[in-house]
C-alpha beads as a LAMMPS data file, in Angstrom:
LAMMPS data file: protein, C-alpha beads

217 atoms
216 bonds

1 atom types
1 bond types

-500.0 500.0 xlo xhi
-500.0 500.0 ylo yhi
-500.0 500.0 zlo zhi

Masses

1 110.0

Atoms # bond

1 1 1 -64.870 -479.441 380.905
2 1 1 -66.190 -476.617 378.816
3 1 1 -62.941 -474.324 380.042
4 1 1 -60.745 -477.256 378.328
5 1 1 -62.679 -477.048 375.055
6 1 1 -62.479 -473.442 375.328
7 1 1 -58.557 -473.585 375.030
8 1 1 -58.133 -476.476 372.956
9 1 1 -60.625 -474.193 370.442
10 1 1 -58.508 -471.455 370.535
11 1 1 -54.913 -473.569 370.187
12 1 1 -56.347 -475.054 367.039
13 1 1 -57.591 -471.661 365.770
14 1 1 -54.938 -470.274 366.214
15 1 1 -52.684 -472.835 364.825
16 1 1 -54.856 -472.949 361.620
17 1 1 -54.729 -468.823 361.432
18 1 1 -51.027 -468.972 361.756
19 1 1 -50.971 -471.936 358.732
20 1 1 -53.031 -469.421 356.529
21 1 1 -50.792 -466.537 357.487
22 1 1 -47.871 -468.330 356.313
23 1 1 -49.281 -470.027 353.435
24 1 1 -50.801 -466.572 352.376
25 1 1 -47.464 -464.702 352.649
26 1 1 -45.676 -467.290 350.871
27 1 1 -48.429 -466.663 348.255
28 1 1 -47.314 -463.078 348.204
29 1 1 -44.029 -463.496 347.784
30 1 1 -44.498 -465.684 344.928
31 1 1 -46.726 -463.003 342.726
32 1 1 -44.475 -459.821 343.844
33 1 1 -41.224 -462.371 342.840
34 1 1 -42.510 -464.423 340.441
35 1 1 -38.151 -465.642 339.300
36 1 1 -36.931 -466.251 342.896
37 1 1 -37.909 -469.444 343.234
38 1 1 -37.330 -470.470 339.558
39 1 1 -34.273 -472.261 338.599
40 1 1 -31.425 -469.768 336.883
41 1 1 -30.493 -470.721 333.791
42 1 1 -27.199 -472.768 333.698
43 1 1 -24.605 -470.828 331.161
44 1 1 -21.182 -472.363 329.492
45 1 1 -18.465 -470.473 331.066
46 1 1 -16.087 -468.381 328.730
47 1 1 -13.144 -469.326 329.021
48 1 1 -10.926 -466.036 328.567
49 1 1 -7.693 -466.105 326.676
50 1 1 -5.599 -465.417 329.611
51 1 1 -2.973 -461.964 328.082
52 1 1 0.236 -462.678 327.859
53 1 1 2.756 -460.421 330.384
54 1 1 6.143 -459.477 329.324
55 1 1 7.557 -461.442 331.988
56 1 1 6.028 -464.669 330.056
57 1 1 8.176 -466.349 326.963
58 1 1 6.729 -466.051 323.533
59 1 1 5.011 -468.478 321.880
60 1 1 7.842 -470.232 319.875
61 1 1 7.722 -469.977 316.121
62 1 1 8.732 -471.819 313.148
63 1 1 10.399 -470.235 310.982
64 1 1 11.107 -471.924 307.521
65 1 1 15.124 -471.721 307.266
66 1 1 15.760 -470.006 303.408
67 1 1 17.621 -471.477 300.708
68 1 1 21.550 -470.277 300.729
69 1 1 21.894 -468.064 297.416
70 1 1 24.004 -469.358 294.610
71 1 1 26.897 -466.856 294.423
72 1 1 27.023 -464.507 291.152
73 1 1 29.309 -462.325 289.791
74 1 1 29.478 -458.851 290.823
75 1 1 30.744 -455.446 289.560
76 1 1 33.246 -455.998 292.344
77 1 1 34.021 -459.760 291.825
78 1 1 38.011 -459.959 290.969
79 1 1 38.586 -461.383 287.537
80 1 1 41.609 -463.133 286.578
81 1 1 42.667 -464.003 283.382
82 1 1 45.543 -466.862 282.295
83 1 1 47.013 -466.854 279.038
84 1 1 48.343 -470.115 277.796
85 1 1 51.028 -469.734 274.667
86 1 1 50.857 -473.492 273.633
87 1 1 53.849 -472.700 271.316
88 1 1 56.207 -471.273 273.647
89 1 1 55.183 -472.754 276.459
90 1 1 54.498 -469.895 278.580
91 1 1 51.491 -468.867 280.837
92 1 1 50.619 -465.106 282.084
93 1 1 48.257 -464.099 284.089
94 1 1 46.164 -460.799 284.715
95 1 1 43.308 -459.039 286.250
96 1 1 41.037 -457.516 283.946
97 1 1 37.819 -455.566 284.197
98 1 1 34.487 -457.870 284.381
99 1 1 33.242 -457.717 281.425
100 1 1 29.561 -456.282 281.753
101 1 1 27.983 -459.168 280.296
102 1 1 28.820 -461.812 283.111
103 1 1 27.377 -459.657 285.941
104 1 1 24.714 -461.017 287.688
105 1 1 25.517 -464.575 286.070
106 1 1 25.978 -467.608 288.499
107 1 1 28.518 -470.558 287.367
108 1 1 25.721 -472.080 285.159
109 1 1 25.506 -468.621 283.699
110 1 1 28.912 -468.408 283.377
111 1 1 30.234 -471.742 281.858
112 1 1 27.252 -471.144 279.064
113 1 1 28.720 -467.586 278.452
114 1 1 32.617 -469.450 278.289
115 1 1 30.797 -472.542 275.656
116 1 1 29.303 -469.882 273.966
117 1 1 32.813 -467.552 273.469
118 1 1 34.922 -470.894 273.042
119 1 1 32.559 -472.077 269.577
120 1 1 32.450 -468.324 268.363
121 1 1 35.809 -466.675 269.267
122 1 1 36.335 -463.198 267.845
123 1 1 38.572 -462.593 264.891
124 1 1 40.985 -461.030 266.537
125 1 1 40.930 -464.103 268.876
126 1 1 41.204 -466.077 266.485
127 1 1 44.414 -464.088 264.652
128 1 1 46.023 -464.492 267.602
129 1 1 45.931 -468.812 267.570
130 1 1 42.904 -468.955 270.056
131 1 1 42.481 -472.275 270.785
132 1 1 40.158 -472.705 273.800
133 1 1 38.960 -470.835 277.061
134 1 1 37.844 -472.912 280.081
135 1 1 36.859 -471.432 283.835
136 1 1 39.304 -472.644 286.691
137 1 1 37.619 -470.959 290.132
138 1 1 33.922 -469.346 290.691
139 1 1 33.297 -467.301 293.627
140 1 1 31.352 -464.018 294.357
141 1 1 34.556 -462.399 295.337
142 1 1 37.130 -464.070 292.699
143 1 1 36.530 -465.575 289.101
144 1 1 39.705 -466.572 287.208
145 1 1 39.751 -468.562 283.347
146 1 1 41.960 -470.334 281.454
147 1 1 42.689 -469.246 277.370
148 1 1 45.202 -471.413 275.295
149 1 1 46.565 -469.836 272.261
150 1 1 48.816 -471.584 269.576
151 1 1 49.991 -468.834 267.426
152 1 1 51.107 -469.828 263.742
153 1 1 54.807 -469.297 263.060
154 1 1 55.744 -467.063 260.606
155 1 1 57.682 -468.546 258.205
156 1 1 61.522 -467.573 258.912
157 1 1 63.806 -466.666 256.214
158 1 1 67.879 -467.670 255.913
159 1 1 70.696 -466.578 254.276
160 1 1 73.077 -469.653 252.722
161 1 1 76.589 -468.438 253.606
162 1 1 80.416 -469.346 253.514
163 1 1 82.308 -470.513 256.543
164 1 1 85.403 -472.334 256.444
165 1 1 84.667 -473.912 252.887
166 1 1 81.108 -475.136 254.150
167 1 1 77.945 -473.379 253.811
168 1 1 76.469 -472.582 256.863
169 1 1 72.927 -470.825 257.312
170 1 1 71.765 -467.625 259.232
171 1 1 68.656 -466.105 259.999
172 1 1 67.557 -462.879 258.192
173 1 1 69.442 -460.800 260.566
174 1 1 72.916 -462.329 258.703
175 1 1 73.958 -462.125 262.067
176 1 1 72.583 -465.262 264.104
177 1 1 73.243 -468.625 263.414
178 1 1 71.258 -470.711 262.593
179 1 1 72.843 -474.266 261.967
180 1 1 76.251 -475.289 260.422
181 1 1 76.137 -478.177 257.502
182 1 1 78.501 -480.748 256.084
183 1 1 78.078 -479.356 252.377
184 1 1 81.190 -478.107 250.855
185 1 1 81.320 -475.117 248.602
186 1 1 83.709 -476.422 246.170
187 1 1 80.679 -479.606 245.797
188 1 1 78.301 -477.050 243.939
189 1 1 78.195 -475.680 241.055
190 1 1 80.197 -472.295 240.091
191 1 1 76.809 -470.099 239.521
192 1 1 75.990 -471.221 243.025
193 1 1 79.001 -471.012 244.581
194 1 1 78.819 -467.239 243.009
195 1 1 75.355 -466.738 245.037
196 1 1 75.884 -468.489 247.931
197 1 1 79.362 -466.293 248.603
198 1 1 77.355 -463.148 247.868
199 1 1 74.577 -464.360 250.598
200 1 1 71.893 -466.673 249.047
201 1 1 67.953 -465.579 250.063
202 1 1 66.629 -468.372 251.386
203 1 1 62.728 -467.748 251.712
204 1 1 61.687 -470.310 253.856
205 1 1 62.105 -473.001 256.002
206 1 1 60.717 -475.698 253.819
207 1 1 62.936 -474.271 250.894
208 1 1 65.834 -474.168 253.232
209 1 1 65.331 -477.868 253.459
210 1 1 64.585 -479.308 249.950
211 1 1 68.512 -477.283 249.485
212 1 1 70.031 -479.579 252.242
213 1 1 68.504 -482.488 251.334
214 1 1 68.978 -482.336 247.584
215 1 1 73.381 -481.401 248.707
216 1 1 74.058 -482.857 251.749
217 1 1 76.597 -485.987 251.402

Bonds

1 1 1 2
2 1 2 3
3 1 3 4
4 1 4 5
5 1 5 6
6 1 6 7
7 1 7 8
8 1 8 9
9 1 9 10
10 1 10 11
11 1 11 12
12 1 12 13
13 1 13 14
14 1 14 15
15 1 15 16
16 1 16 17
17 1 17 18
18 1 18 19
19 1 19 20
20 1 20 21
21 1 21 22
22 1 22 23
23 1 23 24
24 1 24 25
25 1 25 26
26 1 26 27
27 1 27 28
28 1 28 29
29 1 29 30
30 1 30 31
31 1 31 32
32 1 32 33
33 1 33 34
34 1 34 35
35 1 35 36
36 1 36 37
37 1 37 38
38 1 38 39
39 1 39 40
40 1 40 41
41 1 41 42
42 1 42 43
43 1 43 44
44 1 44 45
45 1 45 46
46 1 46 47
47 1 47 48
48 1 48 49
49 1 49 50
50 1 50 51
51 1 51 52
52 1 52 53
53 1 53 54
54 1 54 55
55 1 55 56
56 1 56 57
57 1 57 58
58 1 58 59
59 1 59 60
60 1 60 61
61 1 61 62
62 1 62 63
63 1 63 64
64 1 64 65
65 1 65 66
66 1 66 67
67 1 67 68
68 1 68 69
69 1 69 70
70 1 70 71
71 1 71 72
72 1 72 73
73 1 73 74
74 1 74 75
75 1 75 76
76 1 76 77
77 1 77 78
78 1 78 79
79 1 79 80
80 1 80 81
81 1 81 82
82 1 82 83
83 1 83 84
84 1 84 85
85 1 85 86
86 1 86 87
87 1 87 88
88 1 88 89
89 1 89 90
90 1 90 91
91 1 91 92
92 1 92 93
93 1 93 94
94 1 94 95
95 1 95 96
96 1 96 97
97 1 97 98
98 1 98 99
99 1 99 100
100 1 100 101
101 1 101 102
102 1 102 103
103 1 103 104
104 1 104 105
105 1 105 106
106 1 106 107
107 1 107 108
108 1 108 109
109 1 109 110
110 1 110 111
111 1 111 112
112 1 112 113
113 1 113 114
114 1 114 115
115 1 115 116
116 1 116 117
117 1 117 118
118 1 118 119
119 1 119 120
120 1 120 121
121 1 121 122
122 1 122 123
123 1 123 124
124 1 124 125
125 1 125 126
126 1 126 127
127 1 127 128
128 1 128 129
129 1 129 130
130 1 130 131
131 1 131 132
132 1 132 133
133 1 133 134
134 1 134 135
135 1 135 136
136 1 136 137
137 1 137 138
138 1 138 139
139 1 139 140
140 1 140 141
141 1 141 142
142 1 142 143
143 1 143 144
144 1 144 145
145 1 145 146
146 1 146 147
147 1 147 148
148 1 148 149
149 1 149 150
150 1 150 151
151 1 151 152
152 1 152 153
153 1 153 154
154 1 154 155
155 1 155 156
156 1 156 157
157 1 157 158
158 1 158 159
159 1 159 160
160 1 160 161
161 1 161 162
162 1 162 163
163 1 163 164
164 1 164 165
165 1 165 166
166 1 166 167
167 1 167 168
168 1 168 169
169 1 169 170
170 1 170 171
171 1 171 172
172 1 172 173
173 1 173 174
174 1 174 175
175 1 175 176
176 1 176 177
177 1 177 178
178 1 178 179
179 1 179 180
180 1 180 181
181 1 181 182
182 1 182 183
183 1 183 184
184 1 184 185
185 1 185 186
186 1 186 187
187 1 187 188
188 1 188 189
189 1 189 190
190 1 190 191
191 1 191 192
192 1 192 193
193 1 193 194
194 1 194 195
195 1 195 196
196 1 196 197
197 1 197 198
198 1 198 199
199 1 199 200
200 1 200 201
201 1 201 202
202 1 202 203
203 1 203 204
204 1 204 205
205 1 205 206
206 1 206 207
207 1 207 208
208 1 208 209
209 1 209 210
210 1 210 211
211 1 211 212
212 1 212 213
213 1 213 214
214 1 214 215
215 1 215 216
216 1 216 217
């Protein structure tokens, strides 16, 4: 009975040493690694910008289309001009150097530069019967306008001449005709008959009128 006491004794001793072994390296552990046991601190993962390979498209971007230039004229814009004799109904046309002035102008420019010349022509402009001066085409490569001239007659002179008995009148070269008339020599007076057989100067065309009105039949 005492042998069984014995034992148990030493089971329970040595169960209780082993318990105070443990607990005492456990202990230990703790004070020589004080953080194992302690909960890490949780951190926000970075996210990283992941690089961009050449193999990858690039990132598409918008690009804000530009406003189309107005065109303007040039050093080497062709310029046309068109000449319009109102008179004689005729129309030539040129090309003429730009003038310097309406480089760099757009058709704005331009038509303000045309306003301008058309209410101030030049004198000699205007000794020539300058009327008016419009444009008619704008580009960068080709600018033509439009000038109408009416040039003032100059008043023609006549020679009163014989011709079968009737006076008949010629221009100042004696040579062309310039109309026949009804009026017969013998119905004017001798002093005039006398001039008008020698040539009579006829100075202009308003003169050369008042004579056929005041003799015709």
């Amino acid at each position: 009975m005492k042998l069984v006491r014995r034992i148990s004794f030493l089971l329970i001793l040595s169960v209780v040493m082993l318990g105070l072994g443990g607990y005492g390296a456990l202990k230990a552990e703790e004070f020589f690694y004080p953080h194992k046991y302690q909960n890490q601190e949780k951190y926000e993962p970075v996210k990283q910008t992941k690089p961009q390979t050449l193999d990858e498209p690039e990132e598409e971007q918008v690009i804000e289309a530009s406003v189309e230039e107005k065109p303007v004229v040039t050093a080497d814009t062709l310029y046309l001009v068109e000449t319009v004799d109102l008179s004689a109904g005729t129309v030539d046309e040129k090309e003429e150097p730009i003038p310097f002035k309406y480089i760099g102008l757009d058709r704005e420019g331009l038509l303000e530069e045309l306003s301008f010349y058309d209410n101030n022509p030049p004198l000699t402009e205007q000794e020539m019967g300058f009327e008016s001066i419009e444009l008619t085409a704008f580009s960068k490569d080709r600018v033509a306008i439009c000038k109408y001239y009416r040039p003032e007659k100059e008043d023609q002179r006549f020679y009163l001449m014989v011709a079968d008995h009737f006076i008949v009148v010629y221009e100042e070269d004696k040579k062309t005709l310039y109309m026949n008339t009804d009026i017969l020599l013998e119905s004017l007076s001798d002093a005039l008959q006398a001039e008008i057989i020698r040539g009579k100067y006829v100075e202009s065309e308003e003169e050369l009128y008042h004579f056929l009105e005041s003799y015709s039949s």
